[in-house]
TIRODREN-22909 format. One line per 3 residues: their letters; for each residue x, y, z of N, C-alpha, C. Coordinates in steps of 0.05 Angstrom, whole numbers. Layout:
% TIRODREN-22909
A) X/Y/Z/X/Y/Z/X/Y/Z  ...
//
This chain:
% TIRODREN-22909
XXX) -224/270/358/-222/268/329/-199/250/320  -184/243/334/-164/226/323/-164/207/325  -181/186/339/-185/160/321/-204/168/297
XXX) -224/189/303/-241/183/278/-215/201/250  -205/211/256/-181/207/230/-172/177/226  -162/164/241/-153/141/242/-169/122/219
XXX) -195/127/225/-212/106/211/-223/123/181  -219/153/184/-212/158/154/-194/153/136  -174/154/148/-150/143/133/-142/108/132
XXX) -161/101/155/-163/62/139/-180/61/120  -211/70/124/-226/72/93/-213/85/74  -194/98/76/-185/114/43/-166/85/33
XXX) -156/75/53/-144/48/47/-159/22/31  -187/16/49/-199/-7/42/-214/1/19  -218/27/6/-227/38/-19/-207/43/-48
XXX) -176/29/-36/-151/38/-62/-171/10/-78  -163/16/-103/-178/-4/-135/-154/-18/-129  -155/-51/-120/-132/-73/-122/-136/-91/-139
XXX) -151/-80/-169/-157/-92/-176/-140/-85/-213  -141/-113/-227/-131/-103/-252/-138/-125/-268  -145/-114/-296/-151/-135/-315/-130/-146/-330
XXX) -133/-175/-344/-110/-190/-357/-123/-201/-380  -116/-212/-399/-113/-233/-410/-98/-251/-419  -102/-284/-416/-83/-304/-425/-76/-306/-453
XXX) -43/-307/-455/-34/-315/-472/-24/-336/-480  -35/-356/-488/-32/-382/-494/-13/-398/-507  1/-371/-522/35/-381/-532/54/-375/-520
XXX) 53/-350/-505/71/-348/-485/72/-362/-452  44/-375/-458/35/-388/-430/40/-361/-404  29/-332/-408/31/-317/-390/3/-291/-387
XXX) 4/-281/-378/-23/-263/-369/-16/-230/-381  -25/-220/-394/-20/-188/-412/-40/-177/-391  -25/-158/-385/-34/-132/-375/-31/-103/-382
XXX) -43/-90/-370/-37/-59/-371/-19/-44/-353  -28/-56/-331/-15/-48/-297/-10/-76/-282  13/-67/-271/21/-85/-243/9/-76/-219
XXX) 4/-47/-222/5/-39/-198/30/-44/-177  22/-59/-143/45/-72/-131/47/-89/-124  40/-110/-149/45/-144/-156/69/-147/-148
XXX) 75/-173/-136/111/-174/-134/110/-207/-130  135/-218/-136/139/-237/-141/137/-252/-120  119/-278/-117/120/-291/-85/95/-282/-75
XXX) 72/-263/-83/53/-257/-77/24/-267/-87  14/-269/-76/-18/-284/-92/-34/-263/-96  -41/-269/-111/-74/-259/-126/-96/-281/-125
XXX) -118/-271/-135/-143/-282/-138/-156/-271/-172  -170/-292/-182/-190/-293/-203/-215/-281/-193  -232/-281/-214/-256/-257/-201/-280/-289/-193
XXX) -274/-313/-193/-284/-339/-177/-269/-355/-155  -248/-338/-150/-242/-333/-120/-215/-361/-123  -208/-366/-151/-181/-386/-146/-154/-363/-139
XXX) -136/-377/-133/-119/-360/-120/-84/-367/-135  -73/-351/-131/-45/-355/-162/-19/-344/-146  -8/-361/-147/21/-349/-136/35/-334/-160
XXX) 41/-307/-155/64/-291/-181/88/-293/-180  95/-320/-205/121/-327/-210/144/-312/-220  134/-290/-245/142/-269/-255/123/-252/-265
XXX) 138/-221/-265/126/-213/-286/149/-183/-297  122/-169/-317/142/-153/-325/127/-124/-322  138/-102/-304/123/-82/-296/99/-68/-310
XXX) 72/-77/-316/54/-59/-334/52/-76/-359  59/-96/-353/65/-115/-387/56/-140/-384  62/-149/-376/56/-189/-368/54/-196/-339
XXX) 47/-212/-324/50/-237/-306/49/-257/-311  66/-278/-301/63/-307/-297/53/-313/-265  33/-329/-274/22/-346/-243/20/-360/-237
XXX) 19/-380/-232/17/-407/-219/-6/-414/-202  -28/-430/-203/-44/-428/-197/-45/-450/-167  -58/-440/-145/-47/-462/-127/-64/-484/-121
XXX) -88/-476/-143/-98/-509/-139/-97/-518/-169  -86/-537/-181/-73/-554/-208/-98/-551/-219  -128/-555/-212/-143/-555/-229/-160/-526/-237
XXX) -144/-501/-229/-170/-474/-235/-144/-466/-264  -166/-458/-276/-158/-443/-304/-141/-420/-306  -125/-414/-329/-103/-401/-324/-112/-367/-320
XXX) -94/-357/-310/-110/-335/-293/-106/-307/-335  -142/-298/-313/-146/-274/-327/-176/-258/-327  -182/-242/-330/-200/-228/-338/-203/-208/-305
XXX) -216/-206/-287/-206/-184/-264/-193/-202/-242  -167/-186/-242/-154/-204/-230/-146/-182/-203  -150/-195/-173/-150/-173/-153/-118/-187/-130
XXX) -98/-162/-124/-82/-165/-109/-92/-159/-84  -75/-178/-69/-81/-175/-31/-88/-146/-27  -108/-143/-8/-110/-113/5/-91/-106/25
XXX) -71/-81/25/-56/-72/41/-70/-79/68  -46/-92/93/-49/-100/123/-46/-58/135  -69/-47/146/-72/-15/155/-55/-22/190
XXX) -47/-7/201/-38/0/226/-33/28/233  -37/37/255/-40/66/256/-28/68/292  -10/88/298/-7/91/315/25/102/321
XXX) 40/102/349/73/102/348/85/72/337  113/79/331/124/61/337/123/33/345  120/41/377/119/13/392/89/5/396
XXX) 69/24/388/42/6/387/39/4/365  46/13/341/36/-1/321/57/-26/315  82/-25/318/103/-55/330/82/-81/342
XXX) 72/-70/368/65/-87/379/42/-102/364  17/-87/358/-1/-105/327/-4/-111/313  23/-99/303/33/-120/274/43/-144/286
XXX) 55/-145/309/67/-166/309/54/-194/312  33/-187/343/17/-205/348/-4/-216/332  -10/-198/313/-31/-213/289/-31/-242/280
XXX) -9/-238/267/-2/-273/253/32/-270/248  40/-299/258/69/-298/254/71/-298/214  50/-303/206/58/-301/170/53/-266/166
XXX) 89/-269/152/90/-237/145/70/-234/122  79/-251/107/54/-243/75/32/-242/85  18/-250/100/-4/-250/104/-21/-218/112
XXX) 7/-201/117/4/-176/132/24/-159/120  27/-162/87/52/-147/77/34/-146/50  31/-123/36/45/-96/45/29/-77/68
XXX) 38/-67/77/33/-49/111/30/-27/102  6/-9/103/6/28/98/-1/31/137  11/43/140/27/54/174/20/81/171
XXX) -2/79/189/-1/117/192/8/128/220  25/138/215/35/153/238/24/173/256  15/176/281/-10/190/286/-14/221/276
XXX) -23/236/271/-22/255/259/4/279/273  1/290/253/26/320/267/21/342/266  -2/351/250/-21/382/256/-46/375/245
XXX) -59/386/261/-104/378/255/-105/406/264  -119/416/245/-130/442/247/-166/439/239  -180/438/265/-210/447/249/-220/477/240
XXX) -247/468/237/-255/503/222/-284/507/229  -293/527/229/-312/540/242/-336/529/237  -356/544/242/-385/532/237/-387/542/206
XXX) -382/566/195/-390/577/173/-369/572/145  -354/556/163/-325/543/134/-340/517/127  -344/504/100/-345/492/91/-324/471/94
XXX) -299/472/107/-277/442/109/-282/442/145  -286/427/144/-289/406/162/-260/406/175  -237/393/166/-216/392/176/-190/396/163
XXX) -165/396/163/-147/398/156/-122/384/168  -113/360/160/-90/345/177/-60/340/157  -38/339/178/-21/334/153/-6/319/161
XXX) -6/292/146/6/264/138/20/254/137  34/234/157/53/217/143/41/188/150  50/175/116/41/151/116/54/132/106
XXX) 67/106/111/93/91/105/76/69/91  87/56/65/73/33/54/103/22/49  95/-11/51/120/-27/57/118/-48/55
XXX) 141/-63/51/129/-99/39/159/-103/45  164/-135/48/188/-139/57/209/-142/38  228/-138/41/251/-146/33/275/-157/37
XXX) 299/-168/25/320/-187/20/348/-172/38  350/-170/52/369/-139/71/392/-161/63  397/-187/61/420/-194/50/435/-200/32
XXX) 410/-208/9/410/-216/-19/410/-192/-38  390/-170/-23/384/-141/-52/407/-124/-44  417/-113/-70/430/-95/-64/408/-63/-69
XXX) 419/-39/-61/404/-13/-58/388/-15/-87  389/-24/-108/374/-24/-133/353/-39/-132  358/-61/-119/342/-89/-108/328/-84/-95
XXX) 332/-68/-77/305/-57/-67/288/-29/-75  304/-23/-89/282/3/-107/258/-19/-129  281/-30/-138/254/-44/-157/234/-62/-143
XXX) 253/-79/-130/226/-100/-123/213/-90/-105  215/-68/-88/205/-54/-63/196/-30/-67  209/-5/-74/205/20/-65/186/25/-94
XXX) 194/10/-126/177/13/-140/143/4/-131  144/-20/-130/111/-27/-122/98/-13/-101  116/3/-85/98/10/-58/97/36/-75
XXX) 113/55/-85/101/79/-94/81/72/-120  68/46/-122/43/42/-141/35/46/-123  34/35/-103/10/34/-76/-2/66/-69
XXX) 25/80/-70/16/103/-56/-3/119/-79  8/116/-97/-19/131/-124/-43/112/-120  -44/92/-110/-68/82/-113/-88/93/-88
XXX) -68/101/-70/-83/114/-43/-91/146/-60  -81/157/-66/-80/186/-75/-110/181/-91  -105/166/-117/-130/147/-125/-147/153/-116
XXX) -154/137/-93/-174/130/-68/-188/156/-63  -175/187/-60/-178/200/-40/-185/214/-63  -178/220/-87/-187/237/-115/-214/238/-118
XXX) -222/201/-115/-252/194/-125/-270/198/-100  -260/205/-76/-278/214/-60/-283/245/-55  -310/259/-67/-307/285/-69/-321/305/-29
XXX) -314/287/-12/-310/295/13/-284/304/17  -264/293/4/-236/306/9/-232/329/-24  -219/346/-11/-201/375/-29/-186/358/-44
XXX) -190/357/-68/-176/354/-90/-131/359/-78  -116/338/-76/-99/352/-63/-73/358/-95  -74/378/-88/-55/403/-101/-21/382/-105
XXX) -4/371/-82/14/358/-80/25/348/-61  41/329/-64/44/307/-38/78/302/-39  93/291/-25/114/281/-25/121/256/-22
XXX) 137/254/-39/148/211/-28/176/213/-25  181/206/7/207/195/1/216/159/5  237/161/-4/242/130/-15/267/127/8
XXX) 266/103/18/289/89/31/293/58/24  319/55/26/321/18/18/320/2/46  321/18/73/306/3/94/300/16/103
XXX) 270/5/114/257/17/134/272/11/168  273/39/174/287/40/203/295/65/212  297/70/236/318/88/244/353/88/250
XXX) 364/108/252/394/104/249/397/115/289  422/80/294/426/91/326/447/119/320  455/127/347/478/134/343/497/127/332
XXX) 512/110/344/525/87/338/536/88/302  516/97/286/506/88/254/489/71/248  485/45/270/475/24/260/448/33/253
XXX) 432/17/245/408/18/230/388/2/246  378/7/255/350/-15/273/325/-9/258  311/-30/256/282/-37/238/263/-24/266
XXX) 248/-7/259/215/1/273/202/-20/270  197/-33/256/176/-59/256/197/-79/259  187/-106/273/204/-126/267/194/-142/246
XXX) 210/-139/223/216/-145/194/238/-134/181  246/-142/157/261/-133/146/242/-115/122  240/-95/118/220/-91/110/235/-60/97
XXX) 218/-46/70/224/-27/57/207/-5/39  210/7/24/185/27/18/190/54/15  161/65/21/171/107/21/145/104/44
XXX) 147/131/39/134/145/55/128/169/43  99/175/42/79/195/43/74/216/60  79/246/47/69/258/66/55/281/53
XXX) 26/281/63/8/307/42/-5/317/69  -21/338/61/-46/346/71/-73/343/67  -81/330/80/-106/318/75/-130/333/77
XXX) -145/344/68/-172/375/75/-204/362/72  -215/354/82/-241/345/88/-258/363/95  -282/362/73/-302/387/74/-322/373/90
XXX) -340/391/99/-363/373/118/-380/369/94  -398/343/104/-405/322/80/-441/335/84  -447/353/106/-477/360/106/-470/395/83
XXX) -443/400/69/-441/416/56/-442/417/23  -450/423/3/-445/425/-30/-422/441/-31  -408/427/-33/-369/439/-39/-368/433/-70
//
């Protein structure tokens, strides 16, 4: 059962909505929104005809500016979709090791939801209606400035957008009525991702400089040949 967890918890991923609507404002020369979601600056989007926009600024839930990277596609708006989170699942040093070898471009593989292999799976009988019960930890992360941000610097430009991410997972898992409605979850927030040596020093788990929270719920999956 634990890869096939594995590949539940990447579909609850490849099913978060990365998607948000805009429109152009033509005197401010910028894009109105509702949600950022976890837009961040230096990151591309796409138009719903597949041009693609680097985000120069914006303002959380309020505006973006984009830049479009080919000079001739129109200024961005109407569904406008952010990169899909790069999934990895495993320890440490194997999920280290496939992030790494993928592609030397971090954006390309940033932001990262990291599931850690599970830490209690409890199944249930023939005559229980849930299927399973597992409980969670799950890291979402995008890189950051370890010499330029200070601890604020990375709450905003970092720990804020990834805890959009993580409601967008929660999201994900609401609108699927195979999973228990979940009751409550925890986030905790760090300004780097890493463990602490002895020593004090701080060493990165992934090689990146990289930051975020981390998720941890219980996940309850009813069997799907049941009316729950």
């Amino acid at each position: 059962m634990k890869q096939d967890l594995s590949n539940i918890i990447h579909q609850i991923v490849l099913d978060i909505d990365n998607t948000i609507e805009g429109t152009f404002d033509d005197v401010l020369n910028r894009t109105n929104v509702c949600k950022t979601k976890w837009i961040r600056k230096g990151k591309k989007v796409t138009d719903s005809d597949g041009n693609e926009y680097v985000v120069a600024d914006f303002v959380t839930d309020e505006w973006i500016v984009a830049v479009p990277v080919n000079v001739s596609a129109p200024p961005l708006e109407g569904i406008i979709t952010i990169g899909v989170p790069y999934f990895i699942t495993g320890t440490p040093i194997s999920a280290n090791r496939e992030w790494t070898i993928v592609t030397n471009d971090v954006t390309a593989k940033t932001p990262i939801v990291w599931y850690l292999d599970f830490i209690r799976f409890k199944e249930f009988g023939r005559e229980s209606t849930i299927e399973f019960e597992s409980d969670l930890r799950i890291f979402f992360l995008d890189e950051t400035d370890v010499r330029n941000y200070y601890t604020q610097d990375h709450r905003d430009n970092v720990v804020k957008p990834m805890t959009e991410l993580v409601h967008g997972f929660i999201d994900s898992v609401e609108r699927n009525r195979v999973f228990k409605r979940i009751e409550d979850f925890e986030i905790l927030t760090f300004s780097r991702f890493g463990v602490e040596k002895e020593n004090g020093m701080f060493q990165s788990i992934l090689d990146a400089d990289l930051s975020g929270v981390e998720l941890r719920l219980m996940l309850v999956k009813y069997k799907e040949n049941c009316k729950c």
